[in-house]
C-alpha positions, 0 to 999 in steps of 0.5 A, a space after each residue: 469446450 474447454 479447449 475451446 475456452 482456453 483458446 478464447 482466452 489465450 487469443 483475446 489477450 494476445 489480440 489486445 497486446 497486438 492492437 496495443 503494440 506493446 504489452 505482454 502475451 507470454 504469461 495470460 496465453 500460458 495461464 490461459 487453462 488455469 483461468 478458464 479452472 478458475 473462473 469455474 471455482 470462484 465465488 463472486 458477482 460481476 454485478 457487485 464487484 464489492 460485495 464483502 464475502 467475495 472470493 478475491 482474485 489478485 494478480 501479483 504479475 500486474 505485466 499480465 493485466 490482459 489476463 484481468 480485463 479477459 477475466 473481467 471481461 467474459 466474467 460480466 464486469 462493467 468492462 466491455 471488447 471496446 475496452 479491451 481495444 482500448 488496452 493500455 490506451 490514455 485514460 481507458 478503463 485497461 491500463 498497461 498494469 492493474 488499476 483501481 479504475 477498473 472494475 472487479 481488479 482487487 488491488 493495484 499490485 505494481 512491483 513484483 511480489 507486492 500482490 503476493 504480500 497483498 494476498 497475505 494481506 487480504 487473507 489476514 484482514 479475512 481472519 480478523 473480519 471472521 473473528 469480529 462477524 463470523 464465518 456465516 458472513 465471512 468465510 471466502 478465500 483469496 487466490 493470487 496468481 504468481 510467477 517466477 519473478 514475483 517469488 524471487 523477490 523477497 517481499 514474498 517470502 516475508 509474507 509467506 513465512 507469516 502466512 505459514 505461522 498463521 495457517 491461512 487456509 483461506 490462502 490459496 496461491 497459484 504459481 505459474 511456473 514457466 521458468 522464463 524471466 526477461 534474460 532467458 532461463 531462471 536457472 541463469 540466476 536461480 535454482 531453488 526448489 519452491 516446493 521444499 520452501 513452502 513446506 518448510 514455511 508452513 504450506 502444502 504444495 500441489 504440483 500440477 500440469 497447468 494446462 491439464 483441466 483435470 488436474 487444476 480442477 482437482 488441485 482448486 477443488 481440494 483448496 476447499 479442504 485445507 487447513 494452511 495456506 495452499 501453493 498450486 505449482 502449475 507447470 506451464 509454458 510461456 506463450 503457450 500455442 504460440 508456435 516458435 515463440 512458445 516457450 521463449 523469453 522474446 514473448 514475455 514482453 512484446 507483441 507476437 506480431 501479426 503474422 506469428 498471430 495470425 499463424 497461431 490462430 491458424 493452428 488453433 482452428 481460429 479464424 486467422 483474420 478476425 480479432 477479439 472474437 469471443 463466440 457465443 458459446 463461450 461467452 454464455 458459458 463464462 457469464 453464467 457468472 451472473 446468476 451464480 454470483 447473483 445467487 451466491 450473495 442474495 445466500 449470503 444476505 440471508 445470513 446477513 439478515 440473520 445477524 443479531 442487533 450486536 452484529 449488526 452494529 459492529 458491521 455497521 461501525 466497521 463500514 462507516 467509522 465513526 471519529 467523533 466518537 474517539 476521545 482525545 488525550 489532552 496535551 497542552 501544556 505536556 512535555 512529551 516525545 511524540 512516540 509517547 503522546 502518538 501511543 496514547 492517540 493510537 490507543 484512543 483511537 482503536 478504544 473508538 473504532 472496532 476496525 482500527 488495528 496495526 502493529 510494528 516490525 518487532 519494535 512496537 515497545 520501541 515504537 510505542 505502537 501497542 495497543 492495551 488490551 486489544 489482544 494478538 491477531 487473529 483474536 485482536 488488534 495487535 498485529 506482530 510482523 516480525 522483522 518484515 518491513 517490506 511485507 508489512 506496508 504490503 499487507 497493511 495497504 490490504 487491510 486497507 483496501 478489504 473494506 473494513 479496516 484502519 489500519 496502521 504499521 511501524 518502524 523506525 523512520 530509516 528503515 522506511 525505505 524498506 517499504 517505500 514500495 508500498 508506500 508508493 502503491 498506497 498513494 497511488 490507490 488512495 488508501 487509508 493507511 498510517 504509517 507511523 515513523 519513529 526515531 526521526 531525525 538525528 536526535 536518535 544520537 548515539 546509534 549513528 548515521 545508520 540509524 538517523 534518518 537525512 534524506 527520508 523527509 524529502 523522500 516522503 513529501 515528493 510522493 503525489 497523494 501522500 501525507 507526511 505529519 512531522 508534530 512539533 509537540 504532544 498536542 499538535 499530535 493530537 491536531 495531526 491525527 484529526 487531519 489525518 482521519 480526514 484525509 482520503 490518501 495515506 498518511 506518515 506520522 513521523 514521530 521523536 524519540 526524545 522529548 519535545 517542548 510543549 508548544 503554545 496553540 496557534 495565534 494565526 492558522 491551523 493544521 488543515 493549511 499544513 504551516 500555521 504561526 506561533 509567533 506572530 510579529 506585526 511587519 516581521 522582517 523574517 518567518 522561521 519555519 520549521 516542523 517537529 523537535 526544530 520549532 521549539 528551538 526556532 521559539 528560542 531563536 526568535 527571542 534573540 533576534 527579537 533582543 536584537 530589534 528584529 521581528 520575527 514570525 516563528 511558524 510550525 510546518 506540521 504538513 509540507 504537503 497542506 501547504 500546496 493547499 493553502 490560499 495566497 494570502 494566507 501564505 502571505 501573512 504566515 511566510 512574513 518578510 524573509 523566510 527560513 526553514 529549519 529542519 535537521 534533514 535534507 529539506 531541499 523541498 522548502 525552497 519552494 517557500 523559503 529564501 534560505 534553508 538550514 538542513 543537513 548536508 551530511 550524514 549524522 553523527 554518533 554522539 549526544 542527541 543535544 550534541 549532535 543538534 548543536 554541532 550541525 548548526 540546530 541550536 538557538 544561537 546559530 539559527 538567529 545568525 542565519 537570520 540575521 545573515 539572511 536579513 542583512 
């Protein structure tokens, strides 16, 4: 029966990268054992693909989708053989890699290694669920597929070294070791041994045959038992029962073609001339699924039912955030750099919502990301990453799709190139994610080009369903986090570290509409327009042009990607007459609104912050010349 279970898994997936004509059969047919071990080991209900205390199943090779949907499939998610036929297909429920559009996928895993640093994500947001609820309610275990591509990334190795300091032994990673990538061989370009690494890192290390039933189904059940994470080497050869492309590079990324398919079949005892043939037997066998998961979670809502009043409320609160509870600072009138008021917002937030934690890349002093009094993961609220910016944005993006859980990250804002991927995989899921970005702009000073960030800004705002907030005072921080809880999509905060005038409040518009006025001159001949530690200084411009009879409207552009939102004629009272942008980095976005730009088109400097402002053009004097320039 197993065998035969294999083979129906192995061949769906095949069927499905033919009828697409493109795709990849090598990985899913060579796991296909390993899958069949698996859907015998997990605990989870296709019914309620959401119940908290499932086991998670990610699949960090996303090019491997047609394992997912075969897994889903049998299994008895709301994924049905049409949708299988309709893999990689516009707008089908079985796109080319794992989306959050499907049923039962747990995260959208994208490039490799970012679904390793996910599971060390999921499997952390775990521990902390534990801590807060309890291991009657959360006591499940996350379980990734891997190949050799993922771990030679190094974002797996980030979160795995982490994942070995906490002892995740609720962790369990399954390493398909075909040593094929899309050149050929892996030993063109790699030799390490995996298992030594591990070890080293923190995790034990099975090795098995991975197409041997006996030995994944040993190496799983003694998953059950282990006190770190847990790395099962399974042996397997690519394209598995594939005939002459078993074993070879050509099948990682192409369909077999239907006479090689046909073949394959052949030898498998298969009908050769049918496709997405699931028999009976086998389906009965996989959906027992059903019953099991039914059986599993009404166990678990007994448990549930148990909790006492206190828990019950702490579970309730995580679920559902409640923002009217938080208690704002109040900032008018402050003088303040906004990593300072963002630490006091950060730690008034957490004080009230249980689920709101995160923590910095080793800079959290630097960042001002601490949070008083809220203890050290997997006991509180502090997480402490280490100098791990790309696992960071990974395993934050999964506490945020665990359910239970607001998280943020930090570092400096040049080094957010480090996690642009995650970044990325955030917007593409919508997730609530906050990534706070310190040291924005070359008022870093004497640290240098290195270290001040140009193109950063304009690399954030061209992300879809992502939100950048660039506060110009310690209050319109406070306006900025308001927005930001609102919003269904993840959010920068991207934030000074000098300090910054305290602003007015608005005479015309608010933050929801991403620009809002200051200053407001009846029949302005030109807006300046700027966002952060520029406003206060276009505030100072537009005296002098005032000095000089030119009316002005001076603008603060928290959100550039509000504005889209916004309605024409609101616009068109805010961007008044000629209209120039101020800001100290590439800001060829604002042409989009604006007549003229002043931006940098350079790196930075290592010297003074005020210096520095004035020697690329950020003072009052030159931003009024540019006016009047433009007006002229």
């Amino acid at each position: 029966m197993f065998e035969k279970q294999a083979n129906t898994i192995r061949f769906l997936c095949a069927d499905m990268v033919e009828n697409a004509h493109s795709g990849h059969p090598g990985a899913p047919m060579g796991l296909a054992e390993v899958m069949v071990g698996l859907m015998q080991t997990l605990k989870h209900n296709p019914k309620d693909p959401s119940w908290l205390n499932r086991d998670k199943l990610v699949f960090s090779g996303g090019h491997a989708s047609s394992l997912a949907y075969a897994f889903l499939y049998l299994s008895g998610y709301d994924v049905s053989m049409d949708d299988l036929k309709n893999f990689r297909k516009l707008g089908s429920k079985t796109p080319g890699h794992p989306e959050l559009s499907t049923p039962g996928i747990e995260i959208a895993t994208g490039p490799l290694g970012q679904g390793v640093a996910n599971a060390v994500g999921l499997a952390m947001a775990a521990k902390s669920a534990q801590n807060l609820l309890g291991d009657e309610i959360i006591n499940h275990k996350i379980y990734c597929l891997c190949g050799d591509g993922d771990l030679q990334e190094g974002i797996s190795y980030e979160a795995c070294a982490l994942a070995g300091k906490h002892s995740l032994d609720n962790l369990v990673l399954i390493y398909d070791s075909n040593d094929i990538t899309i050149e050929g061989n892996t030993c063109i370009a790699w030799s390490e041994d995996i298992k030594a690494r591990f070890e080293a890192a923190g995790w034990e290390v099975a090795r098995i045959n991975g197409h041997d039933i006996d030995e994944i189904e040993f190496a799983l059940k003694n998953a059950e038992h282990k006190e770190r994470p847990y790395l099962i080497i399974a042996r397997t050869t690519i394209a598995k029962g594939a005939l002459e492309l078993e074993g070879s590079h050509k099948a990682h990324g192409a369909p077999l073609g239907a006479d090689l398919l046909a073949r394959a079949k052949e030898a498998a005892k298969l009908d050769k001339t049918s496709s997405f043939v699931v028999e009976d037997d086998v389906l009965f066998a996989f959906r027992t699924a059903l019953e099991l998961g039914d059986l599993a979670q009404a166990k678990w809502q007994e448990s549930l039912n148990n909790l006492n009043d206190e828990k019950k409320s702490l579970l309730n609160a995580l679920l559902k955030p409640d923002f009217t509870k938080i208690s704002w600072p109040d900032f008018k009138g402050v003088k303040m750099a906004t990593r300072d008021s963002n630490h006091k917002l950060l730690n008034a937030i957490s004080a009230a919502l249980p689920g709101f934690l995160g923590g910095s890349a080793d800079l959290a002093p630097s960042n001002k990301t601490e949070l008083s009094l809220a203890g050290d993961y997997p006991h509180g609220k502090n997480l402490h990453f280490g100098i791990r910016e790309h696992a960071m944005g990974a395993i934050c993006n999964a506490y945020a799709r665990y359910g239970l859980f607001l998280p943020f990250c930090a570092t400096f804002f040049v080094f957010s190139d480090y996690l642009k991927p995650a970044l990325r995989m955030a917007a593409i899921m919508s997730l609530k994610n906050y990534f706070i970005f310190t040291h924005d702009s070359i008022g870093v000073g004497e640290d240098g080009p290195t270290h001040q960030p140009i193109e950063h800004l304009s690399a954030l705002r061209a992300l879809p369903n992502f939100y950048t907030f660039r506060p110009a005072s310690a209050y319109e921080n406070t306006l900025c986090w308001q927005e930001a809880l609102k919003l269904n999509a993840p959010c920068a905060f991207v934030l000074s570290r000098q300090n910054l005038e305290a602003l007015n409040e608005s005479v015309f518009g608010e933050i929801s509409k991403g620009v809002y006025l200051l200053k407001e001159s009846k029949n302005a001949q030109i807006t300046l327009v700027a966002s952060g530690s520029e406003v206060a200084v276009c505030i100072k411009a537009a005296q002098i042009l005032e000095q000089n009879g030119i009316s002005v409207n001076v603008a603060s552009a928290p959100c550039f990607e509000l504005i889209a939102n916004a309605p024409k004629q609101y616009l068109e009272r805010v961007f008044a007459g000629k209209v120039l942008a101020i800001e100290a980095a590439s800001a060829l976005e604002w042409y989009k609104y604006a007549d003229c730009v002043l931006g940098m088109d350079s790196f930075g400097e290592s010297g003074d912050a005020n210096e520095l402002f004035r020697h690329f053009g950020f003072s009052a004097e030159n931003i009024a010349n540019k006016a009047s320039d433009l007006i002229k």
